[in-house]
Structures are given as structure tokens and as C-alpha cells.
N, CA, C and O atoms as a Tinker XYZ file with bonds, in Angstrom:
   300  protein
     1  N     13.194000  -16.467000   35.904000    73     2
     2  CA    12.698000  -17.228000   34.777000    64     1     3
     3  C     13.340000  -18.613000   34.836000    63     2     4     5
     4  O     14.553000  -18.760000   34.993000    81     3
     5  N     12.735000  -19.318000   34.743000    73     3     6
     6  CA    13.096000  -21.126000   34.593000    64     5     7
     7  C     13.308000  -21.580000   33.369000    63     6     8     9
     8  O     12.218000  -21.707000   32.812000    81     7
     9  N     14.341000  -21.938000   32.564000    73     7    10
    10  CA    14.264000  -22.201000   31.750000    64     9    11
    11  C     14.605000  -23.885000   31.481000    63    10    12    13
    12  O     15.710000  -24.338000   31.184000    81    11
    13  N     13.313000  -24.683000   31.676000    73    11    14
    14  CA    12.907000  -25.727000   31.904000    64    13    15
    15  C     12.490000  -26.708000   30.447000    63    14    16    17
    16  O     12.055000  -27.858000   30.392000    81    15
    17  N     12.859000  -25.623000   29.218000    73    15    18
    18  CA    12.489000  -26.285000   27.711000    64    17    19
    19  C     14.160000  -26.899000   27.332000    63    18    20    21
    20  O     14.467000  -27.296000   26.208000    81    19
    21  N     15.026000  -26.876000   28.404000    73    19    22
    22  CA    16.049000  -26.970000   27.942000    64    21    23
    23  C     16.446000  -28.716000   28.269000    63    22    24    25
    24  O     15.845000  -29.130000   29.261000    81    23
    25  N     17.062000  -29.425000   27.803000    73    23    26
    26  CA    17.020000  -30.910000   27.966000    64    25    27
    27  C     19.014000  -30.906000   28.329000    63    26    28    29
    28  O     19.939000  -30.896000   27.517000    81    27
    29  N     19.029000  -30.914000   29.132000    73    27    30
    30  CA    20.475000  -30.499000   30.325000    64    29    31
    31  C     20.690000  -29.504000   30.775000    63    30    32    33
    32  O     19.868000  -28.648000   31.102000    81    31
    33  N     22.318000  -29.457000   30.891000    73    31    34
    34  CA    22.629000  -27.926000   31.340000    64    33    35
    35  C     22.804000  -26.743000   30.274000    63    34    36    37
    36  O     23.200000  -26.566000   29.122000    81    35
    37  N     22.462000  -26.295000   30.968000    73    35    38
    38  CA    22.225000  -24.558000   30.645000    64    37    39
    39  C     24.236000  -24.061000   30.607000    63    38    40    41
    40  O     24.863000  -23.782000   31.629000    81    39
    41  N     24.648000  -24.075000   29.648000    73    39    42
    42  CA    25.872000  -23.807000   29.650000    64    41    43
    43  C     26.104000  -22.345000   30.081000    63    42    44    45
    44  O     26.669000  -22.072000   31.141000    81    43
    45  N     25.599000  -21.316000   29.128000    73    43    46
    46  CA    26.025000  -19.954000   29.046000    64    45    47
    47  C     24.593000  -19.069000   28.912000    63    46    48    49
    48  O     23.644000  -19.852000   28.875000    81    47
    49  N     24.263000  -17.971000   28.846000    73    47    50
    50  CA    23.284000  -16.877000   28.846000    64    49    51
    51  C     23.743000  -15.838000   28.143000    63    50    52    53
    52  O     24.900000  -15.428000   28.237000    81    51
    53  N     22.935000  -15.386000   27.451000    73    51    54
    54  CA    23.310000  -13.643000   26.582000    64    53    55
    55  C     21.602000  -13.083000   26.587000    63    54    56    57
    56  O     20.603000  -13.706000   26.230000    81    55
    57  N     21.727000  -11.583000   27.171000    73    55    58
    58  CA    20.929000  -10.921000   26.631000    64    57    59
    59  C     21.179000  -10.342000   26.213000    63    58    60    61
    60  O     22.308000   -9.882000   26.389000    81    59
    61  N     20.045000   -9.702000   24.983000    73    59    62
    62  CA    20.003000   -8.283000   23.656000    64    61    63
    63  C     18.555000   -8.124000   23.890000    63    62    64    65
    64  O     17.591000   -8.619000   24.473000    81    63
    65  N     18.892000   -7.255000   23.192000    73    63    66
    66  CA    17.519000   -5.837000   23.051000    64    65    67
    67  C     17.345000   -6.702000   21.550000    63    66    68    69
    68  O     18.408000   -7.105000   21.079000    81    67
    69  N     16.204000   -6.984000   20.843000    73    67    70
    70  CA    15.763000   -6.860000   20.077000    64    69    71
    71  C     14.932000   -5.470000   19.381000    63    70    72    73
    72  O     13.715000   -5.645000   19.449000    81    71
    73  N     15.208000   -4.506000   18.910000    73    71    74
    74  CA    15.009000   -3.636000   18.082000    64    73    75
    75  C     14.297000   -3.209000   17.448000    63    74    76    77
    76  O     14.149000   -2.006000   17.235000    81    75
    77  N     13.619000   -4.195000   16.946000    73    75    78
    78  CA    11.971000   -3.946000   15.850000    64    77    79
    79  C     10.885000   -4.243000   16.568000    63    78    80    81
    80  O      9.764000   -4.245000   16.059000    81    79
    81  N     11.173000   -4.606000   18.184000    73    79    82
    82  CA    10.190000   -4.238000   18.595000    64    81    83
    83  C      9.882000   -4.528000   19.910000    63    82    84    85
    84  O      9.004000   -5.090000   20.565000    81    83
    85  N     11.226000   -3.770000   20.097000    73    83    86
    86  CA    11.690000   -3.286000   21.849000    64    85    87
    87  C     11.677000   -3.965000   22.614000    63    86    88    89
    88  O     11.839000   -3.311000   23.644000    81    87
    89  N     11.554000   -5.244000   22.902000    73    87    90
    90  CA    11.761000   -6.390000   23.856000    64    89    91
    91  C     13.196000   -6.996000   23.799000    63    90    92    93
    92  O     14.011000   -7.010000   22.877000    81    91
    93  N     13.264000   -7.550000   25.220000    73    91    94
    94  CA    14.403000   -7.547000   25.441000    64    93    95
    95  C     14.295000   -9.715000   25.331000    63    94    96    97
    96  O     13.348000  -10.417000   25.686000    81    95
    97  N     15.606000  -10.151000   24.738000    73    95    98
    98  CA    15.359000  -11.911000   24.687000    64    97    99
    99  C     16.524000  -12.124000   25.161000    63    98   100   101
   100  O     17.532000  -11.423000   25.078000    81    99
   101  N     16.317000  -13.377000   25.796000    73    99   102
   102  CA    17.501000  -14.200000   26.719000    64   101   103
   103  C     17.562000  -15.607000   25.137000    63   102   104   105
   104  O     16.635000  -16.146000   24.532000    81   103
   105  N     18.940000  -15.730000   25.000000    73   103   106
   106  CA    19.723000  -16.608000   24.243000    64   105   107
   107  C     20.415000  -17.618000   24.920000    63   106   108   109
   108  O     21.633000  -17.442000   24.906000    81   107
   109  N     20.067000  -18.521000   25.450000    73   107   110
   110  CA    20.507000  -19.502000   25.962000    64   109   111
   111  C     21.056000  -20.519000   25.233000    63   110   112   113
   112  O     20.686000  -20.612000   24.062000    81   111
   113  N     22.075000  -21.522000   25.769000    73   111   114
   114  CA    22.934000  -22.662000   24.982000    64   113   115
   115  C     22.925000  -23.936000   25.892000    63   114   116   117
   116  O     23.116000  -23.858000   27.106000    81   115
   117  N     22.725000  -24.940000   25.331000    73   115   118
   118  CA    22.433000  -25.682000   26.236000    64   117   119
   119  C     23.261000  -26.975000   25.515000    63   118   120   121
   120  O     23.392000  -27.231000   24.318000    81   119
   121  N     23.848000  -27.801000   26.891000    73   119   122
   122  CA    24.187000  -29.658000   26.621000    64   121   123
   123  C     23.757000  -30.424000   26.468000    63   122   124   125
   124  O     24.310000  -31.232000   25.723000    81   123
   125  N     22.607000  -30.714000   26.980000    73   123   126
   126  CA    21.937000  -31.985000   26.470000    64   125   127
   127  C     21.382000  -32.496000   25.310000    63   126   128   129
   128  O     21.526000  -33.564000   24.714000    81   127
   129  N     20.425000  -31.071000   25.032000    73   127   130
   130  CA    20.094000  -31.157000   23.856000    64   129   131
   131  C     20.682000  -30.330000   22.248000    63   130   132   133
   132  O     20.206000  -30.142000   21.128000    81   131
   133  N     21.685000  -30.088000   22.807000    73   131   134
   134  CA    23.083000  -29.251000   22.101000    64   133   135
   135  C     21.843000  -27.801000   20.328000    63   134   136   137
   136  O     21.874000  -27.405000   19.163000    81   135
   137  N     20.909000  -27.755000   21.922000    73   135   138
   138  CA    19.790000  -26.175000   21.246000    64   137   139
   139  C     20.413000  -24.984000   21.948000    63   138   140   141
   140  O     21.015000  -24.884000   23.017000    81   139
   141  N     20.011000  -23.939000   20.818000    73   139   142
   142  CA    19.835000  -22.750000   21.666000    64   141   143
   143  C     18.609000  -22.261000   21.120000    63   142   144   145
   144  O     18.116000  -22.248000   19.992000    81   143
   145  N     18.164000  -21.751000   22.573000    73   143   146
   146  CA    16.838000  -20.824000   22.744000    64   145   147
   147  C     16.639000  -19.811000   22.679000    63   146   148   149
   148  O     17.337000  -19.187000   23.478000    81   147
   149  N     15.638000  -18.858000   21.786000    73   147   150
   150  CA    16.180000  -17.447000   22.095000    64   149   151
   151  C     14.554000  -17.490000   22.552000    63   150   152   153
   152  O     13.554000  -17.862000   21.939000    81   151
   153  N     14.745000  -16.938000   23.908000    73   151   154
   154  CA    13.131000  -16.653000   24.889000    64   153   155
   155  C     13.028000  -15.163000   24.801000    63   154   156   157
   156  O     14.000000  -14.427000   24.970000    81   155
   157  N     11.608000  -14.667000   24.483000    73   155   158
   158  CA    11.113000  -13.344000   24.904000    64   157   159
   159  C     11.446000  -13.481000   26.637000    63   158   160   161
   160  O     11.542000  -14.592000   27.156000    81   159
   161  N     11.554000  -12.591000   27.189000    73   159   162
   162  CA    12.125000  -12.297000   28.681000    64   161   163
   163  C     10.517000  -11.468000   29.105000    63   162   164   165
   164  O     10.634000  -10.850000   30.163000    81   163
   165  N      9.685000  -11.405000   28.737000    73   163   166
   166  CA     8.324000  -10.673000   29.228000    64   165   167
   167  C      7.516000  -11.842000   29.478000    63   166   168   169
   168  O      7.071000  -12.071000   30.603000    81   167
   169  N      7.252000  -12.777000   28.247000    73   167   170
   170  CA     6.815000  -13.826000   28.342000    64   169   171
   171  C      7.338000  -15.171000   29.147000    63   170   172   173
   172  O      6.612000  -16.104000   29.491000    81   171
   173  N      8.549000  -15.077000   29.336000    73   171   174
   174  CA     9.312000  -16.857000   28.858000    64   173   175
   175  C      9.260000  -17.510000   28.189000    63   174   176   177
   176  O      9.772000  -18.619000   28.341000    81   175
   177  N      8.521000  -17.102000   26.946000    73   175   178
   178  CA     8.167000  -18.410000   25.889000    64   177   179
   179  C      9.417000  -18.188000   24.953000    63   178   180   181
   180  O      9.874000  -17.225000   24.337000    81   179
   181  N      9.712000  -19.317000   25.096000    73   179   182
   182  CA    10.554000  -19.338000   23.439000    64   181   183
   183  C     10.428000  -18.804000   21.846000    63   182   184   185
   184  O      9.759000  -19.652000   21.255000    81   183
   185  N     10.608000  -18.300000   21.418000    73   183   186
   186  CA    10.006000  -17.320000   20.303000    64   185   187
   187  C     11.180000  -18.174000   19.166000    63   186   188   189
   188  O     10.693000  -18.101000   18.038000    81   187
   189  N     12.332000  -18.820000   19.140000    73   187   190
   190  CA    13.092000  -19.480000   18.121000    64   189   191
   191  C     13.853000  -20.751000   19.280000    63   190   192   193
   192  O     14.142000  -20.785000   20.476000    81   191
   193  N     13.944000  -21.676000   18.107000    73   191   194
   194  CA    14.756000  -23.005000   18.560000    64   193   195
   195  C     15.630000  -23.093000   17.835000    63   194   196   197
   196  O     15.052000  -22.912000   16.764000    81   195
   197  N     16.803000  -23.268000   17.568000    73   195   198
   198  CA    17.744000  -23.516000   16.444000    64   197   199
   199  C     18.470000  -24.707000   16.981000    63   198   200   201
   200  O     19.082000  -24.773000   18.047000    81   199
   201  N     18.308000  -25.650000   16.069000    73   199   202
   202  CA    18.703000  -27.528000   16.191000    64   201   203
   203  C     20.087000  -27.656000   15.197000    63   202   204   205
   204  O     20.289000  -26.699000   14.450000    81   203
   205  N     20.614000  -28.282000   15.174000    73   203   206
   206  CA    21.687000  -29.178000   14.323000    64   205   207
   207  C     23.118000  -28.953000   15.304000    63   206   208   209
   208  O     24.239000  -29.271000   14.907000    81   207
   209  N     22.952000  -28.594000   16.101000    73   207   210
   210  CA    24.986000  -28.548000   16.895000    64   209   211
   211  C     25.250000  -29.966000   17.087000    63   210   212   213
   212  O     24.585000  -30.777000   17.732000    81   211
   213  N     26.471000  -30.164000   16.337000    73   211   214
   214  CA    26.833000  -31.753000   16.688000    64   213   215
   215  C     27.050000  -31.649000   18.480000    63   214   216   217
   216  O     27.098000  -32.682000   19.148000    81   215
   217  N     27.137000  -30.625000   18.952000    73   215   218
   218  CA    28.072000  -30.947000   20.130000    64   217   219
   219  C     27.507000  -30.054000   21.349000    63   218   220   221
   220  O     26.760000  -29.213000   20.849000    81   219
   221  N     27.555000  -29.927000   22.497000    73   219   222
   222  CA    27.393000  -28.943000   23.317000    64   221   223
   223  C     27.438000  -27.640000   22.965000    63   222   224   225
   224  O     28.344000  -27.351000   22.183000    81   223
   225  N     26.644000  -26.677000   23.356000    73   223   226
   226  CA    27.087000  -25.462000   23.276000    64   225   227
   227  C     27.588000  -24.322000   24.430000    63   226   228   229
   228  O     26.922000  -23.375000   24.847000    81   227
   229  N     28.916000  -24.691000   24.801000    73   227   230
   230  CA    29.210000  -24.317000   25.764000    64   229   231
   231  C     29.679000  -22.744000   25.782000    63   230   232   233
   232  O     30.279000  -22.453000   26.817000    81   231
   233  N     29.542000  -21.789000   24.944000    73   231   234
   234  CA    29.434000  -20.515000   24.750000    64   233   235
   235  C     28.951000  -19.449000   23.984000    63   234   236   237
   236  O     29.025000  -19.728000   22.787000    81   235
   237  N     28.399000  -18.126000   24.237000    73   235   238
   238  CA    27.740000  -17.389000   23.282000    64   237   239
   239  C     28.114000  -16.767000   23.252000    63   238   240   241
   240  O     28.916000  -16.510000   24.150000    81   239
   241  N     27.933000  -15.980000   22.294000    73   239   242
   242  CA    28.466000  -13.952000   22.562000    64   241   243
   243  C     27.898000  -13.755000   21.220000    63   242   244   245
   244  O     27.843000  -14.527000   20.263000    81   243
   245  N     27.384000  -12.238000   21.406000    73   243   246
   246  CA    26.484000  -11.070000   20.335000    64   245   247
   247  C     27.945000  -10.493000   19.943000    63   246   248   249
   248  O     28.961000  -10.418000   20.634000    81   247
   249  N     27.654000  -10.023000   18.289000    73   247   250
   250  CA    28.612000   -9.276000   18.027000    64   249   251
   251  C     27.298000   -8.181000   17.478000    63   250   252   253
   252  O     26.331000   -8.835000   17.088000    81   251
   253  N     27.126000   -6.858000   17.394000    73   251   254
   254  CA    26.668000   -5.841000   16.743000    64   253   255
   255  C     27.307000   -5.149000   15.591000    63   254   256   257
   256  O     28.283000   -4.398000   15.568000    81   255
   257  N     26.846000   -5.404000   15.027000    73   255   258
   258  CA    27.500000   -4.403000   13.703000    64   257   259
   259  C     27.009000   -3.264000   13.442000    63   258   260   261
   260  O     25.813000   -3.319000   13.157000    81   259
   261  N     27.559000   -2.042000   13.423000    73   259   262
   262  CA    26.755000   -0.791000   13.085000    64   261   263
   263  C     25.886000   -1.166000   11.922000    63   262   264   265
   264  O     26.378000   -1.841000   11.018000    81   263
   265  N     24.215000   -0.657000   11.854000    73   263   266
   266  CA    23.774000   -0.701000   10.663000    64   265   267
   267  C     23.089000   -2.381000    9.974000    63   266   268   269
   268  O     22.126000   -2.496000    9.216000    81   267
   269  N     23.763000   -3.256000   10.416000    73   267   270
   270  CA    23.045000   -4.576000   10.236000    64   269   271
   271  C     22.776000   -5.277000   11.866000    63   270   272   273
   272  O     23.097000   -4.844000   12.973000    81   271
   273  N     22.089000   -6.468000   11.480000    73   271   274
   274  CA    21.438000   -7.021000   12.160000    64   273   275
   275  C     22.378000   -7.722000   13.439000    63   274   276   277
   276  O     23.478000   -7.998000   12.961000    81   275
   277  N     22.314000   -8.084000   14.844000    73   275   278
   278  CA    23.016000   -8.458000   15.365000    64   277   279
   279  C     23.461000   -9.770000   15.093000    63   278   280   281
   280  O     22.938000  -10.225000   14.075000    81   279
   281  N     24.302000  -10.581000   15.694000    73   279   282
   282  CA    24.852000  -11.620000   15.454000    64   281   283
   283  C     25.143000  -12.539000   16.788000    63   282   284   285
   284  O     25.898000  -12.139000   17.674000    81   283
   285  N     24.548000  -13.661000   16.839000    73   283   286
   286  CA    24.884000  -14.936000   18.055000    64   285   287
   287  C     26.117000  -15.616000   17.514000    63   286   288   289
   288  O     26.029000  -16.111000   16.390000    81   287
   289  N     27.283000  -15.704000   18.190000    73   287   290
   290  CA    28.502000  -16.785000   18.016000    64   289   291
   291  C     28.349000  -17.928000   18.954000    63   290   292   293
   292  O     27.880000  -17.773000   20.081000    81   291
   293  N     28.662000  -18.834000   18.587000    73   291   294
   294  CA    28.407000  -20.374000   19.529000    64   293   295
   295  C     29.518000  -20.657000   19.255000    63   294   296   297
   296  O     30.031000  -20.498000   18.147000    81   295
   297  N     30.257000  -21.307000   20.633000    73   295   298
   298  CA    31.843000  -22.078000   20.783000    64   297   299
   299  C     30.831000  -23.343000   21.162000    63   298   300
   300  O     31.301000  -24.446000   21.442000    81   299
């Protein structure tokens, strides 16, 4: 998969299972345009953009919580 919607480098990668409805999405973080992407991985299309990081996003990580919804951390 190319992930070519991204405007620099591609800092870090996380995949999860999305749950409600079994597809699996790649969460990407990116420098240039200090976005992260969360792409369906069947498609490649981007399915969310999330904008405002003053700064690079040079790391991710999922936390799971039993019982609620998962969670993206950005360094």
C-alpha cells in the first residue's frame, strides 16, 4: 500500500482490527503535514483525517481497554 495522501514523511505505522466491522486500518503519522491517517487496509482509502498537531508526529501506539473503545496516543 502507498501511502501517497501523506504530505512528508511517514514517521511511524500502527495497525488495529476495527471491531464493528471487522476490517483491519493502518494509522499512520506523518511530518509534513503533522496528520494522521487512519486508512481502511482493503481499500487504501482513508476513512478519517485528524488535523491540528502543532508539530510532527513522530509516534503512535493503541492502548485497548477492556470493554471501551480503543485508543491512538501521538508523541
Amino acid at each position: 500500500m502507498e501511502l501517497n495522501f501523506h504530505d512528508g514523511t511517514v514517521r511511524d505505522l500502527v495497525f488495529m482490527q476495527d471491531t464493528s466491522n471487522r476490517s483491519s486500518l493502518l494509522i499512520s503519522g506523518g511530518a509534513g503535514d503533522c496528520k494522521i491517517y487512519v486508512t481502511d487496509c482493503e481499500t487504501g482509502t482513508p476513512v478519517r483525517i485528524m488535523a491540528g498537531h502543532s508539530g510532527a508526529c513522530n509516534a503512535l501506539s493503541v492502548r485497548v481497554r477492556k470493554g471501551t473503545r480503543s485508543q491512538v496516543d501521538v508523541i
